[in-house]
N, C-alpha and C positions, 0 to 999 in steps of 0.2 A: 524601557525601565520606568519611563514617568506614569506608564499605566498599571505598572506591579504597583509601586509607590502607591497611589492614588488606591487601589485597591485593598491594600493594607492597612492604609490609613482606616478609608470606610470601615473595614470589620471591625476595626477597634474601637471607631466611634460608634456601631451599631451597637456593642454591648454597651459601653457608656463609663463600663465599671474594669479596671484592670486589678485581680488579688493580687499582692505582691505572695511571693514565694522564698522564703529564705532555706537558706544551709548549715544554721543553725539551731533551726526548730525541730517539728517535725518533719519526717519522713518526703522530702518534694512531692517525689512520684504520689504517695500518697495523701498529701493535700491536695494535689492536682485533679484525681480522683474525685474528691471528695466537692470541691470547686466545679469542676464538670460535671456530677451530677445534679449540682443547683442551675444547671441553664449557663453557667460559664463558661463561651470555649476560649478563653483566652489569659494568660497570665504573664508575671514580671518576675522573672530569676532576679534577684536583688544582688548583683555583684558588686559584693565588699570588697577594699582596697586587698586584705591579707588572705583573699575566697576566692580567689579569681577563676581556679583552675575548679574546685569544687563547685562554685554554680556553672558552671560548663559544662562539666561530665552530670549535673543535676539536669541539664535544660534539655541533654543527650537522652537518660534516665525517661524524662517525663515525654519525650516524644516519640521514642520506643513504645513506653506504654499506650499513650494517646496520641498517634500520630497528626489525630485531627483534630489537635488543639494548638491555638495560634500562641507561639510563645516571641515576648518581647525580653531585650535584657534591660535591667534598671538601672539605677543609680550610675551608670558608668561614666567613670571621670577620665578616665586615657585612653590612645590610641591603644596601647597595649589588654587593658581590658576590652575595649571592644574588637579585636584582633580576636583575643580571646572567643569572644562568642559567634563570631563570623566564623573561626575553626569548626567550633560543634555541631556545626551544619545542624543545628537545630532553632536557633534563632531569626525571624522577620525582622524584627526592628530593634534597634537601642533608644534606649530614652536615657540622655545624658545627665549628669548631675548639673543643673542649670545650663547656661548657655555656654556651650565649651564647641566653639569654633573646627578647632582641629579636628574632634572626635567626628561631628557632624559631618567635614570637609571627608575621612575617611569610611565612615559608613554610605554617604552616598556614591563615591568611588566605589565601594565593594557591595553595591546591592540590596543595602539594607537602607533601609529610612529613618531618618533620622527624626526625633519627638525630643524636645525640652519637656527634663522632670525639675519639678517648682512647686512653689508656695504662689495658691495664686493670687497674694498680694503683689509676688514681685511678678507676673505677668506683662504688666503695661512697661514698667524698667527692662526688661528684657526682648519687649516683643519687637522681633522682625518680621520683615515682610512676607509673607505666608506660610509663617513658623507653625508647628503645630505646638500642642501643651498638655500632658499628664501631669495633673495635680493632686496632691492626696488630702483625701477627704478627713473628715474631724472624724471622732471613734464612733460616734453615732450614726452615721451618713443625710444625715437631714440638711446636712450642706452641698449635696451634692445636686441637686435638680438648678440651684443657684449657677454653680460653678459649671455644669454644662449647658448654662442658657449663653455663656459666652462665646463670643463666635469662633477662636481659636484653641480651645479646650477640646480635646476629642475624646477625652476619658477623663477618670478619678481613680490614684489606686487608692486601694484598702488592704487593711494584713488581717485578714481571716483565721489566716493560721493559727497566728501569733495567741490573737483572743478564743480563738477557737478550740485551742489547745491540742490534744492528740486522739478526741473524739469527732469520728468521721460524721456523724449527726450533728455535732456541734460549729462545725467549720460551714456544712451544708446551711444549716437555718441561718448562722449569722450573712451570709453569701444571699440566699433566699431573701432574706429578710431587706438589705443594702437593694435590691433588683426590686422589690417594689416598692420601697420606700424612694426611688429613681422614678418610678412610670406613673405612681403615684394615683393611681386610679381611683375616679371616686366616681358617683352617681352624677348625671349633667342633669336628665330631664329626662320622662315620660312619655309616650307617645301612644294613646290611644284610638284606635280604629273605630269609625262611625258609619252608619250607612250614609249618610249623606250630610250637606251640610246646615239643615233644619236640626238633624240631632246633637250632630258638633255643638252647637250653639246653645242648645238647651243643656246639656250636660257642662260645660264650659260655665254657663251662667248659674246653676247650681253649685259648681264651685266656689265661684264668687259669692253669694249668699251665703252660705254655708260660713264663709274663712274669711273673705274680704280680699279674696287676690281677686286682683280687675282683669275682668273680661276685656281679651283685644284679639283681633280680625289680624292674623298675621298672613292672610292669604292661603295657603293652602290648609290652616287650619285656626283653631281659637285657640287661645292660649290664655293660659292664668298664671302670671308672674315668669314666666319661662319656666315653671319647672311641671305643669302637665298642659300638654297641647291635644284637642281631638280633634282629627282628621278630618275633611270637608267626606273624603273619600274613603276606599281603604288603601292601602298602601303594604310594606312589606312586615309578615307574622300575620297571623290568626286575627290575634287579638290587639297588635301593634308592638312598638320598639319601645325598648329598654337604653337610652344612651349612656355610654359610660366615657368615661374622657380621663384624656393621661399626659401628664406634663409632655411626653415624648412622643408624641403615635405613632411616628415612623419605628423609633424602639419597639415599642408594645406590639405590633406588626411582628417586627423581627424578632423577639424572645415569642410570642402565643405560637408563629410559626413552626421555631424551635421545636415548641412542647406538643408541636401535631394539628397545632389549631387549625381550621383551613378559614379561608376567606370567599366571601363572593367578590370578584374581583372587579367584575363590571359595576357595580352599588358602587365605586373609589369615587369621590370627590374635592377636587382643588381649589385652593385659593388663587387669587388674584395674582398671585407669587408664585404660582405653580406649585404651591404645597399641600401636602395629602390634607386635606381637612376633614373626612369625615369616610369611613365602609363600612359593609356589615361584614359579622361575624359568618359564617355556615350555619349556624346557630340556632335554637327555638326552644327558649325555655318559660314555660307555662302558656306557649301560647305566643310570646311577646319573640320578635329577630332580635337580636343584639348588636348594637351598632357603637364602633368607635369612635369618638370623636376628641380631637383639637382643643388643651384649652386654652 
C-alpha cells in the first residue's frame, strides 16, 4: 500500500497543478475534458458539505469519461464525505479541509492517501511529519513556482472552471496558461560550435570588443558573461545548443513528454544531489540541439 501511496503522491506532484472541479458550475465531465486537453491529467472534485453525494456521482461521470485521468477529492471535512468518495470507486486520493486527523486516519485505512488542503501560510502551524500539502494558488498563478519550491507541497489547486466559464477554449488557455507560468521557461545561454579552440577564442574575444562582456576560459569552452559560450570543440547540433531552463525540469520532462516530446536520454546530467541538472531535447532547430537545463 505504501508504494501505491508514494506513487500517487508522485503523479500529482509531477503535474504541480491540481484544477479544482466543482458541482455547481459547469458541466464536470466537461471541464475535465477541457482540463485534459491542456496537458492536465489530474483533478479535485470539490466536495461541499450540502454536495456530497453529487461530486461522487461527478468524479463517477469524469472517469467514465476519462478513465485515465487521476482524480483526487477536496475540501473534505468528514469521515462521511470521504466514505463518500472511497464509494465512487472513482477517487485516488482525499485532500482534507486542513488538518482533520480522523479523515486522514480513514482514507489511509481504506486505500486512499491522504494530502492536507490549506493556505500555505498555515503550512508550518500544521505541518507534520511527512504530511503532504495542496495549496491553492492566488487567481493569477505567479505564486505558484514559490509555493512548490517547498518541500512538503506537492501541488497548487486552481479553479479553472470557475474563471473559465462554460467555454472549452477558455478553461483550456487559463489551464495552459497556470502550466507554464509553473515551468517557467526562459532562455539560459547559447552554445556555439567551433572547429577548435584557436576559433573559440577569437570569436568569444570579438564578443568582448564588440559589447564589453569579458572573455573567460571556462574549459571546455570561452564564454562571455554566461550567456554565449563557444566550444573548444564541437559538440551536440550542427551549429551548437540552444539552453533553455525551467523553475521545474523534472516537471518540464514530464509535461514536453506528455505532448510527444522525446528525450535523448543518455545527454541526462546530475547534480551532486542526484538531481536531473541538465538533457537534451531529440531536437534540432536551425541547426542548434535544445538542451534543458536547471535553474
Amino acid at each position: 500500500m505504501a508504494q501505491d501511496f508514494e506513487r500517487i503522491y508522485s503523479s500529482i506532484e509531477n503535474y504541480g497543478i491540481v484544477p479544482e472541479i466543482r458541482t455547481d458550475g459547469a458541466e464536470p465531465a466537461f471541464v475535465a475534458q477541457a482540463l485534459y486537453s491542456a496537458g492536465l491529467g489530474v483533478a479535485g472534485i470539490i466536495f461541499e458539505t450540502d454536495k456530497t453525494q453529487e461530486a461522487a456521482k461527478a468524479a463517477g461521470k469524469i472517469s467514465a469519461a476519462l478513465p485515465e485521468m487521476l482524480l483526487v477529492a477536496g475540501n473534505v471535512a468528514s469521515i462521511d464525505q470521504a466514505k463518500a468518495a472511497a464509494d465512487s470507486g472513482a477517487v485516488a486520493a482525499v485532500v482534507s479541509a486542513g488538518c482533520n486527523e480522523d479523515v486522514a486516519s480513514f482514507c489511509a485505512e481504506s486505500g486512499m492517501p491522504p494530502i492536507i488542503g490549506c493556505g500555505f501560510d498555515e503550512i508550518e502551524a500544521l505541518c507534520a511529519r511527512d504530511a503532504k500539502f495542496i495549496v491553492p494558488a492566488k487567481a493569477d498563478e505567479k505564486n505558484i513556482p514559490e509555493y512548490l519550491s517547498h518541500g512538503s507541497v506537492i501541488a497548487c489547486s486552481a479553479d479553472f472552471g470557475l474563471r473559465g466559464g462554460s467555454s472549452h477554449e477558455g478553461i483550456k488557455e487559463l489551464a495552459v496558461r497556470a502550466v507554464r507560468q509553473m515551468l517557467g521557461f526562459d532562455l539560459a545561454h547559447v552554445v556555439i560550435n567551433c572547429e577548435n579552440s584557436e576559433q573559440a577564442e577569437r570569436d568569444s574575444g570579438r564578443v568582448e570588443a564588440i559589447f564589453g562582456l569579458e572573455k573567460t576560459d571556462s574549459g571546455a569552452t570561452f564564454s562571455n558573461a554566461d550567456i554565449l559560450h563557444f566550444t573548444k570543440q564541437k559538440s551536440y547540433g550542427k551549429n551548437g545548443q540552444i539552453a533553455i531552463r525551467s523553475n521545474f525540469i523534472d516537471r518540464a520532462v514530464f509535461y514536453l513528454k506528455r505532448a510527444g516530446r522525446q528525450f535523448i536520454e543518455e545527454s541526462a546530467r546530475f547534480d551532486a544531489e542526484g538531481r536531473l541538472a541538465s538533457i537534451y531535447l531529440d531536437n534540432i532547430i536551425g541547426g542548434f540541439a535544445i538542451k534543458l537545463v536547471r535553474k
